[in-house]
DRENTORKOL-3810 file (N, C-alpha, C; in nm, 4 decimals):
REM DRENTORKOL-3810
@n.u->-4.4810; n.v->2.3930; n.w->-4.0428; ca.u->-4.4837; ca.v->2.3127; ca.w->-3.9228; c.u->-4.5475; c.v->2.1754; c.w->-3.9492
@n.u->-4.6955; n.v->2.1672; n.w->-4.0362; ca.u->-4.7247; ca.v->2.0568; ca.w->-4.0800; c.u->-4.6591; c.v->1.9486; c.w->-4.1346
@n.u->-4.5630; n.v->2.0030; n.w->-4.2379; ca.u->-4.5144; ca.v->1.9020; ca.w->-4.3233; c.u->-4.3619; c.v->1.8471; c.w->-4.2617
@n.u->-4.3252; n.v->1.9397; n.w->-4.1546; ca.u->-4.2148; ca.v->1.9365; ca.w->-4.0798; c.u->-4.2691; c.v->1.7789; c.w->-3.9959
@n.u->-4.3732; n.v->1.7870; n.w->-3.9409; ca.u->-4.4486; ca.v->1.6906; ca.w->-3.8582; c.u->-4.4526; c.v->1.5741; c.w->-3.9561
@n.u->-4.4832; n.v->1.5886; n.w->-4.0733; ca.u->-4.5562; ca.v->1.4978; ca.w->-4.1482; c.u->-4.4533; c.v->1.4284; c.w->-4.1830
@n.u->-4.3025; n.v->1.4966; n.w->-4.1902; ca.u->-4.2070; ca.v->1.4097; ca.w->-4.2702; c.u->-4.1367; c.v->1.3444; c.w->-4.1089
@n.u->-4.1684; n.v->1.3699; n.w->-4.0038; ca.u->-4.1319; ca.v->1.3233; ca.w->-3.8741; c.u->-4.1852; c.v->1.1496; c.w->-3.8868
@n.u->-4.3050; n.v->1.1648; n.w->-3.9252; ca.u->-4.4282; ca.v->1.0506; ca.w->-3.9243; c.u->-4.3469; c.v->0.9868; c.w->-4.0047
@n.u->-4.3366; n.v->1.0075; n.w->-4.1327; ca.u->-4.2987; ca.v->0.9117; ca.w->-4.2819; c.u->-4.1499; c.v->0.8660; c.w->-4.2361
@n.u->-4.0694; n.v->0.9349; n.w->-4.1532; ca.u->-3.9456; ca.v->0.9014; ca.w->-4.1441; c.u->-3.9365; c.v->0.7463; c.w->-4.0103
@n.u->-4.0226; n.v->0.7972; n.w->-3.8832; ca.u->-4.0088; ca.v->0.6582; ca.w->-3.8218; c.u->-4.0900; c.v->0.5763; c.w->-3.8660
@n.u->-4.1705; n.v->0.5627; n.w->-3.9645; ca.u->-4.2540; ca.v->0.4409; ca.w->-3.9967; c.u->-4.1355; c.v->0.3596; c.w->-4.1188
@n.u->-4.0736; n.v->0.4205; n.w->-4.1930; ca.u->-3.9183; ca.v->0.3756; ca.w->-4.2686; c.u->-3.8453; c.v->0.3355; c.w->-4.1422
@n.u->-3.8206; n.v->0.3769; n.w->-4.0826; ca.u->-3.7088; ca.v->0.3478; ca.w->-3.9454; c.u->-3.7559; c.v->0.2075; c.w->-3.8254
@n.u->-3.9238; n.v->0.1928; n.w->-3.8362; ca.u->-3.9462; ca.v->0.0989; ca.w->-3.7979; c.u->-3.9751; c.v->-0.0361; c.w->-3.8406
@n.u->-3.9460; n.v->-0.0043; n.w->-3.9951; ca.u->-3.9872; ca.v->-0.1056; ca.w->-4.0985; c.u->-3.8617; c.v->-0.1607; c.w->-4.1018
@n.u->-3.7561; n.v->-0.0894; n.w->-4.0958; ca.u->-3.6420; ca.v->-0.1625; ca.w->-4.1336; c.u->-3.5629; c.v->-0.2098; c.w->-3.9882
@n.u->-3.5895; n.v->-0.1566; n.w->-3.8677; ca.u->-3.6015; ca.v->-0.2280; ca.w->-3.7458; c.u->-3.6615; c.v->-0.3576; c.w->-3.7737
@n.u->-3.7770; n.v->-0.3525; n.w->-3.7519; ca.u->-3.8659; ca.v->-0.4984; ca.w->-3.7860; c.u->-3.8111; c.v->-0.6242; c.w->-3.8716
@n.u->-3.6925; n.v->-0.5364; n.w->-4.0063; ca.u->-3.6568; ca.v->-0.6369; ca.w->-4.1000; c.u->-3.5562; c.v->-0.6822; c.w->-4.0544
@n.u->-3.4807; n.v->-0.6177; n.w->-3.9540; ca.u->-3.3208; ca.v->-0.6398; ca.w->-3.9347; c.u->-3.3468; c.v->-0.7434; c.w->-3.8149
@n.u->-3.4141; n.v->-0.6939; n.w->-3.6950; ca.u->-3.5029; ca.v->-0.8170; ca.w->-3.5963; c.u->-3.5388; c.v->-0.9293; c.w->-3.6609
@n.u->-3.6064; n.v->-0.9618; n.w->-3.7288; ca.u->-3.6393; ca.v->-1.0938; ca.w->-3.8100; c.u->-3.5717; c.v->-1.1660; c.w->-3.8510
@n.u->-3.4772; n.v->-1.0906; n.w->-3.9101; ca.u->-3.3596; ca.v->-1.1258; ca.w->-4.0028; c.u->-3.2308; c.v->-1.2217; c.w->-3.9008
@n.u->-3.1829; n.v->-1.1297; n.w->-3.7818; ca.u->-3.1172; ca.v->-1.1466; ca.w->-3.6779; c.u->-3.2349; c.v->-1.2897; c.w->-3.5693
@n.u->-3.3726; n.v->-1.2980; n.w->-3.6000; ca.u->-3.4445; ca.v->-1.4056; ca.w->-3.4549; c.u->-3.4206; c.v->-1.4912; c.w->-3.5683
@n.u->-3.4448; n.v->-1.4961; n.w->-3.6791; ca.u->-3.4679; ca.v->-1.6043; ca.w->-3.7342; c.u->-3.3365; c.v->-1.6799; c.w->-3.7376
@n.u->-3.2423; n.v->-1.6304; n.w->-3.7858; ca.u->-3.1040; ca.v->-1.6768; ca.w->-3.7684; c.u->-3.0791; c.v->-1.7805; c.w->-3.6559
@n.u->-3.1462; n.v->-1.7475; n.w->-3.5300; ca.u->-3.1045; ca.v->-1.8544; ca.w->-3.4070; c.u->-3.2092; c.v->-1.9540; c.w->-3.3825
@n.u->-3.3191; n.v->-1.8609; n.w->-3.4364; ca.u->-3.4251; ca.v->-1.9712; ca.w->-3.4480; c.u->-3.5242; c.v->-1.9603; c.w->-3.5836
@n.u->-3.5127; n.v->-2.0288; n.w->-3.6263; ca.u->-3.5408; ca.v->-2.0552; ca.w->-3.7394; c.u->-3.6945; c.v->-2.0559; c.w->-3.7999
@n.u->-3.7963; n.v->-2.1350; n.w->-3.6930; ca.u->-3.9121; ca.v->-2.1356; ca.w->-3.6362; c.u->-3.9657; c.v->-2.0184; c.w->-3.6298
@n.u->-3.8870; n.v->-1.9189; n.w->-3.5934; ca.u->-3.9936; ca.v->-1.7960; ca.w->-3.5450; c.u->-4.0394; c.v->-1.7435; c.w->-3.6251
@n.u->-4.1279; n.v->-1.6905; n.w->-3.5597; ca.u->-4.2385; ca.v->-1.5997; ca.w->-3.6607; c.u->-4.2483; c.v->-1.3982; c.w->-3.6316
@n.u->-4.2378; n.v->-1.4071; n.w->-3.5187; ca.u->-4.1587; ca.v->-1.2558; ca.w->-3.5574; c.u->-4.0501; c.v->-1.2507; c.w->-3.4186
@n.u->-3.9733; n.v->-1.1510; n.w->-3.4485; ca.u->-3.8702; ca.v->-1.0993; ca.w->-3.3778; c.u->-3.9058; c.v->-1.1373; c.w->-3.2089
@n.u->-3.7825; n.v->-1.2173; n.w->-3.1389; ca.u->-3.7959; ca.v->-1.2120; ca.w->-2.9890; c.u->-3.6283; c.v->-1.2236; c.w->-2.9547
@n.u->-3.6334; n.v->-1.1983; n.w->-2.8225; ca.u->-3.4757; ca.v->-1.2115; ca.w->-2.7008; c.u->-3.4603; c.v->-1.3302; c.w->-2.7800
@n.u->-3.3349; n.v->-1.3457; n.w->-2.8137; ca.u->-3.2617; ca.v->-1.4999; ca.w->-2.8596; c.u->-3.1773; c.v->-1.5363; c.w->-2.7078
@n.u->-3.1851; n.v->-1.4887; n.w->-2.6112; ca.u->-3.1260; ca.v->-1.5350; ca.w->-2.4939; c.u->-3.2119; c.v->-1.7015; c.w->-2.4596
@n.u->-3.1290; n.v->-1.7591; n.w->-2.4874; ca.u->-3.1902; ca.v->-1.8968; ca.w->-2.4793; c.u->-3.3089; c.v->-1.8972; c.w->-2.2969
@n.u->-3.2439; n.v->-1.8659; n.w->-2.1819; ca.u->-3.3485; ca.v->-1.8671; ca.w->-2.1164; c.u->-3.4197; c.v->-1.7166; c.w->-2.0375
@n.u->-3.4122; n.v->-1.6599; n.w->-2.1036; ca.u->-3.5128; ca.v->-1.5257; ca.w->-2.1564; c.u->-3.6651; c.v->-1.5815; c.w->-2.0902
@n.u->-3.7396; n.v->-1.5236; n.w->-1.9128; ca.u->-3.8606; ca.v->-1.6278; ca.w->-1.9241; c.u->-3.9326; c.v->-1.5779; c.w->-2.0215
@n.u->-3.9361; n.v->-1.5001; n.w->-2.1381; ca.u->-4.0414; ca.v->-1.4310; ca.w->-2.2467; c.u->-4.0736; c.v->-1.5505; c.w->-2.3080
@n.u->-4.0289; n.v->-1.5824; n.w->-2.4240; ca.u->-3.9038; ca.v->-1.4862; ca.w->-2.4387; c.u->-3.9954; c.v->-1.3403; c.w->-2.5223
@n.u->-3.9073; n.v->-1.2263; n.w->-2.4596; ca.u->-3.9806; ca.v->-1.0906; ca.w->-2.4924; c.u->-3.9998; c.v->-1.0513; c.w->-2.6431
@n.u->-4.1177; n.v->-1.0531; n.w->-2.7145; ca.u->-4.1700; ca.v->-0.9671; ca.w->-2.8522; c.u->-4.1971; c.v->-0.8611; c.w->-2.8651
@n.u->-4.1841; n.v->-0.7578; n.w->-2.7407; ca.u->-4.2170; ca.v->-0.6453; ca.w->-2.7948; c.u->-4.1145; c.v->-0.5233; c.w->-2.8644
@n.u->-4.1324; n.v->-0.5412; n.w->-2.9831; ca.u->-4.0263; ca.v->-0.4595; ca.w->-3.0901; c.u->-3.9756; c.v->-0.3341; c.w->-2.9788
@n.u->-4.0274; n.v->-0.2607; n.w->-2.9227; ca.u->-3.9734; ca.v->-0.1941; ca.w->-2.8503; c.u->-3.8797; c.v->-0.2211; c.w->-2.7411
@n.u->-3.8856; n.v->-0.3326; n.w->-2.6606; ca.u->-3.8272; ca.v->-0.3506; ca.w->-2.5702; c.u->-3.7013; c.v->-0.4702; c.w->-2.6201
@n.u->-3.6846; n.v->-0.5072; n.w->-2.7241; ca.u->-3.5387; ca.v->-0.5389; ca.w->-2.7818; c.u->-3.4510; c.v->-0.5058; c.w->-2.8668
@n.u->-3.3775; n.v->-0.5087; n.w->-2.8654; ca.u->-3.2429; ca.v->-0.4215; ca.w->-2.8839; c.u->-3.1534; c.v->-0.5407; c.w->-2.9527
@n.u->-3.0183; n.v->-0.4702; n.w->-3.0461; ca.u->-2.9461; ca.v->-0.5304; ca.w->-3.1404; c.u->-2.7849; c.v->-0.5405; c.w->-3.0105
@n.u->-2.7709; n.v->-0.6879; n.w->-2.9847; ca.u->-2.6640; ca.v->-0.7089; ca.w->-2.9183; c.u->-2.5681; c.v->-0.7327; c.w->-2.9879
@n.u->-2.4358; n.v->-0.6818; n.w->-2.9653; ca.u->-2.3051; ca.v->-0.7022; ca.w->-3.0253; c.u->-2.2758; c.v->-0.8213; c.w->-2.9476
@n.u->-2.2481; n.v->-0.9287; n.w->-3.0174; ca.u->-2.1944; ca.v->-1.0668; ca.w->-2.9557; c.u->-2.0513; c.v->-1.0097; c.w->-2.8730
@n.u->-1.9717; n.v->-0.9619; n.w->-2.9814; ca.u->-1.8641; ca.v->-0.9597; ca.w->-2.9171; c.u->-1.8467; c.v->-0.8098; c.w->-2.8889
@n.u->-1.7257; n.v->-0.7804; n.w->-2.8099; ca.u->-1.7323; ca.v->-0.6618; ca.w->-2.7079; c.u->-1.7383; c.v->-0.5485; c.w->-2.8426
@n.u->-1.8050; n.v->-0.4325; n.w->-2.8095; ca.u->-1.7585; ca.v->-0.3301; ca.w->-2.8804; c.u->-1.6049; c.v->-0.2719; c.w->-2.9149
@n.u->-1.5938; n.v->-0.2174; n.w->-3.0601; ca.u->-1.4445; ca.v->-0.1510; ca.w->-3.0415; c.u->-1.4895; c.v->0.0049; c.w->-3.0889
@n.u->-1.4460; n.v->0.1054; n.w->-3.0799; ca.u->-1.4825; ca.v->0.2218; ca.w->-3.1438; c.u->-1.5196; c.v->0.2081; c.w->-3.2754
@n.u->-1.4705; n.v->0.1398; n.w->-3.3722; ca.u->-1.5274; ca.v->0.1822; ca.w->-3.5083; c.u->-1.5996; c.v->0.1165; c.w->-3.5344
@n.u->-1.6730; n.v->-0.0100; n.w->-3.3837; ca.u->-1.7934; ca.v->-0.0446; ca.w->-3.4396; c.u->-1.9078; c.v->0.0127; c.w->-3.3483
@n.u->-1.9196; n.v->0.1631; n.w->-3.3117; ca.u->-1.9943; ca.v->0.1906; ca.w->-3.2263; c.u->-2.1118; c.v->0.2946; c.w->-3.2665
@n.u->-2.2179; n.v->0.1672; n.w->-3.3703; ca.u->-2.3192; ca.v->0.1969; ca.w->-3.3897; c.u->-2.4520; c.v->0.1610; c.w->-3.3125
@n.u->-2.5611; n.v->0.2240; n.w->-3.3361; ca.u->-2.6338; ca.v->0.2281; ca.w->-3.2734; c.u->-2.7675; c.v->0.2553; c.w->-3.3397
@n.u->-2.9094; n.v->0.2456; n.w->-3.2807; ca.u->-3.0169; ca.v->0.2626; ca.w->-3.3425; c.u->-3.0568; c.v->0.2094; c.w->-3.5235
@n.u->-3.1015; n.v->0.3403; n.w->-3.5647; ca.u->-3.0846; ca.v->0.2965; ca.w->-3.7303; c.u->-2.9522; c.v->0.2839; c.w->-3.8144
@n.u->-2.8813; n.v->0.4068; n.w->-3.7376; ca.u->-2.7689; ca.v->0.4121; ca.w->-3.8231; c.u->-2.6901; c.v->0.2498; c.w->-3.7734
@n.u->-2.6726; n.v->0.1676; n.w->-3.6889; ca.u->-2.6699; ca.v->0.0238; ca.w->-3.6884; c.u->-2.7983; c.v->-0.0801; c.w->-3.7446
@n.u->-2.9037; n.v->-0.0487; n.w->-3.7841; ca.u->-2.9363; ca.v->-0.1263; ca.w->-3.8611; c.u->-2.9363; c.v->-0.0754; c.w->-4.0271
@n.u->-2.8974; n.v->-0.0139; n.w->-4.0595; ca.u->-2.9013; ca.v->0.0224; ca.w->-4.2036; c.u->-2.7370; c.v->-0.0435; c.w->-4.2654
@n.u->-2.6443; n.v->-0.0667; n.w->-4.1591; ca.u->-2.5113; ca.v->-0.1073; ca.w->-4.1968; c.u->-2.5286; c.v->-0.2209; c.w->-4.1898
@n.u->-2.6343; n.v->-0.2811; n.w->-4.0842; ca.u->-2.6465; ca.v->-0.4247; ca.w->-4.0970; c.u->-2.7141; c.v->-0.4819; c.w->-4.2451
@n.u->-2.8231; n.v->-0.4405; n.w->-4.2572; ca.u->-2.8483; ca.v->-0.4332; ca.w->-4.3691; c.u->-2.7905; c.v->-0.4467; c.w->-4.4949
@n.u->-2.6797; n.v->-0.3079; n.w->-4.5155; ca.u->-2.6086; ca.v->-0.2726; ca.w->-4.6277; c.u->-2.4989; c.v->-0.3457; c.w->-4.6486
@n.u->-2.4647; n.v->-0.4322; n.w->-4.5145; ca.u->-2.3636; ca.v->-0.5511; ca.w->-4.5438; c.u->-2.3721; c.v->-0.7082; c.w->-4.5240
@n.u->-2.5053; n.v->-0.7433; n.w->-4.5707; ca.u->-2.5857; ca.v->-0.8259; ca.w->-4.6135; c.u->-2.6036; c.v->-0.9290; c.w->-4.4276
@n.u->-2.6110; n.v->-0.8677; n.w->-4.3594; ca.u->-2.6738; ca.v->-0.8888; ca.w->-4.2172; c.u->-2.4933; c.v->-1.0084; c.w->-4.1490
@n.u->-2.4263; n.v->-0.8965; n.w->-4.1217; ca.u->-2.3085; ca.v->-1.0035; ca.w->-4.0571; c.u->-2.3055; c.v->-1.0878; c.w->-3.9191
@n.u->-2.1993; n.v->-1.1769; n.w->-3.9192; ca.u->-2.1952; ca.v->-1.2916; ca.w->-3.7733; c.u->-2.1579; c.v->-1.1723; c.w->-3.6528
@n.u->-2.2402; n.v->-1.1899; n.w->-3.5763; ca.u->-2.1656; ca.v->-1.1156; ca.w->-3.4293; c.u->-2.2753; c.v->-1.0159; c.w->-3.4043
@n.u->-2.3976; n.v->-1.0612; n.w->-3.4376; ca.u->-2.5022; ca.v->-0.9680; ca.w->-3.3683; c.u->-2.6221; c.v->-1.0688; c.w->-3.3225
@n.u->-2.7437; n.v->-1.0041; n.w->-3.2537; ca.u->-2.8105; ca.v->-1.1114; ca.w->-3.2363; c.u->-2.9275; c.v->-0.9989; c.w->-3.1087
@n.u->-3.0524; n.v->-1.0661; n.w->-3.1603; ca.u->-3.1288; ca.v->-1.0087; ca.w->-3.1001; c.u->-3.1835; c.v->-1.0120; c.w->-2.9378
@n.u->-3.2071; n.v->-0.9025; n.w->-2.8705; ca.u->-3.1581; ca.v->-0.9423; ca.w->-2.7518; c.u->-3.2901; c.v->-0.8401; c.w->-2.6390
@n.u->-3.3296; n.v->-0.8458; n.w->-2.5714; ca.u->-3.4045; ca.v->-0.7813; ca.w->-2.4668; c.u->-3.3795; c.v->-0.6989; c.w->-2.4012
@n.u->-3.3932; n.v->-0.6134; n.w->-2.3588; ca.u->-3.2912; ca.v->-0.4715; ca.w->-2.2945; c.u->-3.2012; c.v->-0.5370; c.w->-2.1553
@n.u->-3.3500; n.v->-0.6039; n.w->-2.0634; ca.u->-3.2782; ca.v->-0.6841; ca.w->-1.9722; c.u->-3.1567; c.v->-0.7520; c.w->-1.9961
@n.u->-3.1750; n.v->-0.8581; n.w->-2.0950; ca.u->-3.0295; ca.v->-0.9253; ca.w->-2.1567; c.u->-2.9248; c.v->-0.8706; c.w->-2.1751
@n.u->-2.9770; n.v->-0.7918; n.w->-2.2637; ca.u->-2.8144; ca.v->-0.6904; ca.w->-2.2948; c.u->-2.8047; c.v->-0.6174; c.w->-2.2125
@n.u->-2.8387; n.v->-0.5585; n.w->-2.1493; ca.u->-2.8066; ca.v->-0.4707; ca.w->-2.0285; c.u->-2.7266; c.v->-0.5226; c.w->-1.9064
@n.u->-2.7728; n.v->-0.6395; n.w->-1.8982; ca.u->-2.7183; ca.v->-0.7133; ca.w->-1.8201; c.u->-2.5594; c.v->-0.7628; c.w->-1.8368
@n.u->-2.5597; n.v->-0.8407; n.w->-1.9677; ca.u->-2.4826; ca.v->-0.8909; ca.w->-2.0436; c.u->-2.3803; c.v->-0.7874; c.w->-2.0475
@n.u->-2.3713; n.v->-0.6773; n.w->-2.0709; ca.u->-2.2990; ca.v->-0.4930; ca.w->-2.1188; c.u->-2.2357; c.v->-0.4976; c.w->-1.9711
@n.u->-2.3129; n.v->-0.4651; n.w->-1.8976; ca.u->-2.2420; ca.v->-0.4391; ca.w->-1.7338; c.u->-2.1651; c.v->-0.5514; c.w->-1.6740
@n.u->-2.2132; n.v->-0.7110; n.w->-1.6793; ca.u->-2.1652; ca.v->-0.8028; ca.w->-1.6187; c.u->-2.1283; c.v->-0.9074; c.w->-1.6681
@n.u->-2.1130; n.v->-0.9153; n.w->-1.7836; ca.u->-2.0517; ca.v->-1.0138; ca.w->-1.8248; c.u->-2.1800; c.v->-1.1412; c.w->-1.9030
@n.u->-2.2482; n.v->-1.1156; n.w->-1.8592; ca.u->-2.3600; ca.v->-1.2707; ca.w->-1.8518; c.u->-2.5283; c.v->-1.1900; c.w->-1.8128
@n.u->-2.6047; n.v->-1.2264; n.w->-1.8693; ca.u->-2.7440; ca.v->-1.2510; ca.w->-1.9179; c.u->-2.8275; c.v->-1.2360; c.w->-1.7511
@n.u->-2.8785; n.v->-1.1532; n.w->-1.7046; ca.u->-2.8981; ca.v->-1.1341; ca.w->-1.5526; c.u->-3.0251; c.v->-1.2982; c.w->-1.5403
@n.u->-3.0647; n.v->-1.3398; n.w->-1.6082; ca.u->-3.1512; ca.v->-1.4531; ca.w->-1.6392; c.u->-3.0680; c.v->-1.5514; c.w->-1.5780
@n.u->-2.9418; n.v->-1.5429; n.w->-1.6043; ca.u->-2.8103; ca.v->-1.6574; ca.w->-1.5108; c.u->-2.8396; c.v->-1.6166; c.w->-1.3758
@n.u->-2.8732; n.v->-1.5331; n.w->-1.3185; ca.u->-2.8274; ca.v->-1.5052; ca.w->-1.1712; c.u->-2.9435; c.v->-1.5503; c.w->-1.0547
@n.u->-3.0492; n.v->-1.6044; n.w->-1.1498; ca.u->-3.1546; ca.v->-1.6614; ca.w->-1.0386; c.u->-3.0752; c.v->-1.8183; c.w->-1.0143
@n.u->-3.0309; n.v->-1.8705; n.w->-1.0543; ca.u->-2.9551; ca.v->-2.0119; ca.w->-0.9994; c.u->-2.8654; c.v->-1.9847; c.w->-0.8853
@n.u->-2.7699; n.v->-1.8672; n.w->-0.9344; ca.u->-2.5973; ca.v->-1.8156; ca.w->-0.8267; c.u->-2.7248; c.v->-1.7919; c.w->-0.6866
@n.u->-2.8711; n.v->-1.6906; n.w->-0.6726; ca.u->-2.9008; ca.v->-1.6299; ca.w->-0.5513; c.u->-2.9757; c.v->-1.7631; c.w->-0.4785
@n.u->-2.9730; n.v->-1.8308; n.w->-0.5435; ca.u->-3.0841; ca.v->-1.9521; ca.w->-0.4403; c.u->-2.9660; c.v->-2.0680; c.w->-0.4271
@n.u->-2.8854; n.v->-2.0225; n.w->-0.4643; ca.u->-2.7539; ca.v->-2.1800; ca.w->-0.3884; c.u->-2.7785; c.v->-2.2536; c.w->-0.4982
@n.u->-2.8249; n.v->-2.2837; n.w->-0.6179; ca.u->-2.8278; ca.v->-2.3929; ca.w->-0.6614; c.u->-2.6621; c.v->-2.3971; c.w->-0.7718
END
């Protein structure tokens, strides 16, 4: 049971290391400046750093055979030397972005008339 636990431990601290590398890899890309991983949604009010609360956005729409996710999407990112069409993103953002088309950060202008 111990070592069952123990290899639980050793496995997400690998899984968050290479999160961390693929985030960096993907903020730095849009911004160049940064210093660790944030929402690349240009008006993001964060813009958000907490490794947990961002997520790997597919620029362009999903198709089935690209419907990865978690590690097993960052280890391909990785293994194919970090490709165009991803980009780091905030759950809000992409969540938003996934359901409606556009970044829910757009929709405070559409509700006040401006």
């Amino acid at each position: 049971m111990m070592i069952r636990r123990l290899r639980k431990i050793v496995s997400r601290k690998k899984d968050n290391a290479l999160k961390d590398e693929v985030f960096t890899y993907y903020t730095a890309f849009y911004d160049p400046s940064a210093k660790e991983p944030h929402c690349n949604c240009k008006i993001c009010p964060g813009p958000e750093n907490n490794l947990e609360l961002l997520t790997i956005d597919h620029k362009r729409k999903r198709t089935k055979k690209d419907n990865l996710s978690g590690t097993s999407l960052y280890k391909y990112l990785k293994e194919n030397d970090y490709p165009d069409g991803y980009q780091v993103l905030c759950f809000n953002c992409n969540f938003g972005k996934g359901l409606y088309g556009r970044c829910p950060h757009l929709w405070k202008d559409n509700r006040n008339g401006s």
